[in-house]
N, C-alpha and C positions, 0 to 999 in steps of 0.2 A: 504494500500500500504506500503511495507517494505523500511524503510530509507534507502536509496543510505549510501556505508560503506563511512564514513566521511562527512556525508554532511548535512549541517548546525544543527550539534550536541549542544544543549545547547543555542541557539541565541532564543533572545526572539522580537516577531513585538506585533505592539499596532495596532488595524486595528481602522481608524475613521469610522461609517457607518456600520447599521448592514442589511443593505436591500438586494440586490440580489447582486452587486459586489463586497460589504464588505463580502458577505457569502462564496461567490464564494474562494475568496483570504485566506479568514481564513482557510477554510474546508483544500482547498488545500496543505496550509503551513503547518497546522498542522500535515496531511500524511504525509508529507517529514520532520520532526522531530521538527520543529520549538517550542515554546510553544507563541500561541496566545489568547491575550486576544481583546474583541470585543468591542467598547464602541458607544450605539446608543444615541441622544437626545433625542428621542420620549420614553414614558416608555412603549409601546405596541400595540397592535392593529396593528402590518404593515403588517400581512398575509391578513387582510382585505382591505386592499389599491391596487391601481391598476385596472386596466381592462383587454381589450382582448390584445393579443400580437401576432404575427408570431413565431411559434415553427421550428427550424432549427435543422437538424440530429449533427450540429456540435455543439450546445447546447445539447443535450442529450448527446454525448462522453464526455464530458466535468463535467458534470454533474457525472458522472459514477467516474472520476477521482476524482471528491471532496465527495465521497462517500455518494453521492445522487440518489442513482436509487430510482425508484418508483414503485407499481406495478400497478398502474392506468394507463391505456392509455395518451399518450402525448395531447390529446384532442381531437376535433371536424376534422375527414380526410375532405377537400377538395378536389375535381377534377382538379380545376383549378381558373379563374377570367374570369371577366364580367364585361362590364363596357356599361352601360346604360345612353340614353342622356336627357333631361329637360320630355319627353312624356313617360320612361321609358322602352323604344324598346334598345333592347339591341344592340348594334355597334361594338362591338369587343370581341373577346374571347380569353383567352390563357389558351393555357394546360399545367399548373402546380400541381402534387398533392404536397400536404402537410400538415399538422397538422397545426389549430392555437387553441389557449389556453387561459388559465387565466392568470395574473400575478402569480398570489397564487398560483400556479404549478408548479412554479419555486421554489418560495419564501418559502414554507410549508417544499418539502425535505431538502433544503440544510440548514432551522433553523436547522428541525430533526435531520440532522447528525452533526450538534455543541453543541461539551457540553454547557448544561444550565448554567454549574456553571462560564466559560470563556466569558456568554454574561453579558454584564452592561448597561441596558437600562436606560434613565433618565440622564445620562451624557453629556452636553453640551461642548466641548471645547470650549476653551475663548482665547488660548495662545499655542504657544511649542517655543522648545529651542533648536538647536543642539550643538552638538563641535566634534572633533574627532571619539569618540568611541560613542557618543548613541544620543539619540533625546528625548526629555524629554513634555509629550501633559500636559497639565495645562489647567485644567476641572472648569468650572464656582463656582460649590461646594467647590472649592477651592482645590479639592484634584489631584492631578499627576500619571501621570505612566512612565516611562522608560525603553527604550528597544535600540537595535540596528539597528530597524527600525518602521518605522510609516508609513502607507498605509490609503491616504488620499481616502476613497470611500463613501463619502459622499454628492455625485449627483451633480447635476448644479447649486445651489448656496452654494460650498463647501467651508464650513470655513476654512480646511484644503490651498487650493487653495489661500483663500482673505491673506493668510499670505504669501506664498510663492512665489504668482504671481497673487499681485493686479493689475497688469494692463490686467490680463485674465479675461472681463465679460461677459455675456449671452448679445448678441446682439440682441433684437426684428426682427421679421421679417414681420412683417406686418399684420397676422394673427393670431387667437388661434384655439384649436382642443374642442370643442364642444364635450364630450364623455359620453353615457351611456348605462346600458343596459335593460334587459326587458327578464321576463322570459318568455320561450317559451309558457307554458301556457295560457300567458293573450293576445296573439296576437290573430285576429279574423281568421276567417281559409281562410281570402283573401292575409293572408301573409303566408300561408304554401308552395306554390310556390317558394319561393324566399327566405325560412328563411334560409335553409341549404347551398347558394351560396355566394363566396366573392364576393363581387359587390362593384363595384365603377360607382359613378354615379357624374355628371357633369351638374348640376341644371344653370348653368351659372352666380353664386354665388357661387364661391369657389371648394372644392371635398368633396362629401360624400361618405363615408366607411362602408359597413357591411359583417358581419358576424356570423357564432355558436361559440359560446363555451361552456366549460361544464360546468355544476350546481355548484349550490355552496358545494354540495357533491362530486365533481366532476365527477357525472353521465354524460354518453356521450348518453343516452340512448333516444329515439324520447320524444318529450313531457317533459323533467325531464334539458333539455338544457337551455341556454340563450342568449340572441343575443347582440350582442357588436354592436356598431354605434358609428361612429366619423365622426363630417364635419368641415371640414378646413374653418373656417368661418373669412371674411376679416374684422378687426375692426383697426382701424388708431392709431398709435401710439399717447400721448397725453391721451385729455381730453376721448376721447372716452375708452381707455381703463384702463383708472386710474377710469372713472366709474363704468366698469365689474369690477374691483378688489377693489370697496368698499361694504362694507358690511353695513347691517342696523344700527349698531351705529354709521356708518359715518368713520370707520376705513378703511383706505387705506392698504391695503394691498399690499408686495412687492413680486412683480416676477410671485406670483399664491395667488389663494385664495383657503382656506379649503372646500368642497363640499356643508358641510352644512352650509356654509355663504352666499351662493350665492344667492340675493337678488330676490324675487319669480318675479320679474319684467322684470329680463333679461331671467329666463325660460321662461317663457311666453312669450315674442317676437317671442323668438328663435320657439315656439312651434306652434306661427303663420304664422313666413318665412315659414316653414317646411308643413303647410297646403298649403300657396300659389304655392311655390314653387318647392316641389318634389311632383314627381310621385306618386299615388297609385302605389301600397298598402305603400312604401317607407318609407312614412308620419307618418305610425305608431308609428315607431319605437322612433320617439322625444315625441309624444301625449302620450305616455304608459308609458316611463321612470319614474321610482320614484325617481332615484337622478342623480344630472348631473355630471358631472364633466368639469370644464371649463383650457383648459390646453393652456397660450400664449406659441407662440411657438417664440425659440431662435436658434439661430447660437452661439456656443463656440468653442475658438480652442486655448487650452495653448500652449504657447513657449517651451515646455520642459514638460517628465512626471515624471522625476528624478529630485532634488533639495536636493542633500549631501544625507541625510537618509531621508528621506519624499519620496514617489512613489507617483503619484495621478492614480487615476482609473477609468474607464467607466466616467461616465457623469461630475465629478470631473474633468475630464482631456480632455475630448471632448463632444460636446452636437451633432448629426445630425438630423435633422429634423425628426418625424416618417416615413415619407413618404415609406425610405428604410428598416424601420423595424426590424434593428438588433443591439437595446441599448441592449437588455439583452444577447445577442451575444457576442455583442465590450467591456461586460464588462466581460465576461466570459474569451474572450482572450485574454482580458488586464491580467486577475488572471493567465492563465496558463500560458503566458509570463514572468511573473512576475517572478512565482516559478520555471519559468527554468531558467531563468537568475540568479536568488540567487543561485540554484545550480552550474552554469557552472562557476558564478564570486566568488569567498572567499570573497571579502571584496564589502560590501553592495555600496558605491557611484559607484563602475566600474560597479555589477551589472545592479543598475538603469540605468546608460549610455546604457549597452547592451539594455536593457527592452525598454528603450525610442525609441533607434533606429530599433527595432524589432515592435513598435507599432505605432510609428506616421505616417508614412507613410499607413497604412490602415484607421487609423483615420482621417487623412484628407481626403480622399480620398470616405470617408462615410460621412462627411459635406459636399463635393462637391455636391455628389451624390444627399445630399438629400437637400443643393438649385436647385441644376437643374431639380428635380421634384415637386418643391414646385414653382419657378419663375415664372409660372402665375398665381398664388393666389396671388403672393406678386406681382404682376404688376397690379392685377386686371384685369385679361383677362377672359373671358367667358369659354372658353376650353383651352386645354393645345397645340391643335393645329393650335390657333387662330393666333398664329406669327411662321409661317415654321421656323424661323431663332431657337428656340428653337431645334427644331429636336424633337418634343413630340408628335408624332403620338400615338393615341390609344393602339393600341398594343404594340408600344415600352415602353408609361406607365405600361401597363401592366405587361410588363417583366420584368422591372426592379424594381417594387416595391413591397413593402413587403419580402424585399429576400437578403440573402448577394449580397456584392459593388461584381462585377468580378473583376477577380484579375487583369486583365489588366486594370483595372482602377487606380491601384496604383501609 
């Protein structure tokens, strides 16, 4: 994309976060003239992290803008949803088509189109500094970078964030997301009926989720797929959950724990509810899995996504439950937000004001979204239309999850 004549000529951002909205932000700045450098703490491996996701037409434009096209199909086409009750007879349908996908779908182009030599993996921030003219990040290594802005997109426990707005934390909600997947392969062929459908099912024990996505080659092709499963499983805040997030040396881990920590005791539970509990063929899908991932789930919502030169971004600046399905969405439109406000404002703090007031308002309004699809797991209710006063009929779950907030929700 050809630089706008004048526009942000020479101005250099530091982005914190090299995952999907740190990529998103850079790709895009750097099409509109900027010179960005990228600084991640992990030293690699993040194409490999992640699971299935909902693919939205307005993430692929998006995408196209940070000079990420692909020429792989956007993933696994669905018909529509299905949402199935404790005996597996399915109770509600809706017709929605759409693409859902891998993480690493996202995450592979948009590395692709950032130069290597701009990303800095292995970089912890410890500190920053502003004043007038620039913001200065102080990296655990001891070493620094300085620019005229810093783009904190460094997810929901963003150190970016614990500087700028300590009193912004991920609030528990009462449940985590149980997630893994299974290649289409190794399912027995009493789950060929039902491997290629998004199904949400309502075991009266929380919600479970499945779906296709593509190979880890990104094959979309029968046989060569994989199936993504999440269930919103109720565990109490406290002792209960301070013991899923210890690991076998007795380390407590904070916020989440790494996949392969995860103590073979609580798979195993879980791999027994999921016999007791869900429907054939259903049940497979936890018994097959070879690694889990165990995700608590939080409510976040900053005071502000602008703070002088500091921006904060996607899950750094708001956290919404998955229910509604579009973190890698809210972070995409937080980046092209972003880089139209630096364009439309000259000087970075009015910028971030526009940006802030161009985004918060859909942000909260995708936290709302997605406690009020998430409020009977966290009440502990059997189905979601177990208290009319919700207003969570079957079908209106349906429709409203997995898919952009409507706008009149704003």
């Amino acid at each position: 994309m050809a630089k706008p004549p004048g526009a942000s000529a020479g101005r250099h951002a530091i982005v914190i976060g090299g995952s999907v909205g740190g990529l998103f932000a850079a790709n895009l700045l750097l099409r509109r003239g900027w010179d960005v450098q990228v600084f991640e703490k992990a030293t690699g491996g993040l194409e490999s992290r992640g699971t299935g996701i909902a693919y939205h037409p307005e993430t692929e434009a998006i995408l196209a803008l940070a000079g990420a096209r692909d020429k792989h199909a956007p993933g696994v086409r669905v018909e529509g949803r299905c949402a199935v009750d404790a005996m597996g007879t399915v109770v509600a349908r809706q017709l929605y088509p759409q693409y859902v996908t891998a993480w690493g779908r996202i995450f592979n182009p948009l590395r692709a189109a950032f130069p290597a030599g701009r990303y800095h993996g292995g970089r912890e921030l410890a500190n920053l500094s502003q004043d007038a003219g620039s913001v200065t990040a102080h990296f655990a290594d001891g070493s620094r970078a300085t620019a005229e802005l810093l783009v904190g997109a460094d997810g929901f426990r963003s150190a970016v964030r614990a500087i700028v707005a300590p009193q912004a934390v991920p609030v528990y909600a009462g449940y985590v997301g149980w997630r893994g997947l299974v290649e289409e392969r190794e399912f027995s062929p009493d789950f060929a009926p039902v491997f290629g459908q998004f199904t949400f099912g309502f075991p009266g024990h929380g919600e479970t989720i499945g779906y296709p996505i593509p190979g880890l080659d990104d094959s979309v092709a029968p046989g060569e797929r994989r199936y993504n499963f999440l269930w919103y499983y109720p565990v109490d805040a406290g002792a209960a959950l301070t013991d899923l997030l210890t690991d076998a040396s007795g380390r407590v881990h904070a916020w989440s724990i790494p996949p392969a920590l995860i103590r073979p005791e609580h798979i195993a539970a879980l791999q027994r509810d999921a016999a007791a509990r869900l429907p054939a063929p259903y049940a497979e899908a936890p018994r097959r899995a070879r690694q889990f991932l165990v995700q608590p789930i939080y409510d976040l919502e900053s005071p502000a996504m602008g703070f002088g030169r500091v921006a904060l971004l996607g899950d750094a600046a708001f956290v919404a439950r998955p229910h509604v399905g579009v973190g890698v969405l809210k972070a995409a439109e937080d980046a092209l937000a972003l880089a139209g406000a630096l364009e439309a404002e000259p000087e970075v703090p009015a910028a971030l004001m526009r940006y802030g007031a161009a985004r918060i308002p859909p942000s909260r309004a995708a936290v709302a979204m997605s406690r009020h699809l998430g409020a009977f797991i966290e009440r502990r209710l059997p189905r979601p239309e177990a208290d009319p006063g919700l207003g969570l009929t079957l079908p209106r779950l349906l429709e409203l999850s997995g898919r952009p907030v409507p706008r009149d929700a704003h």
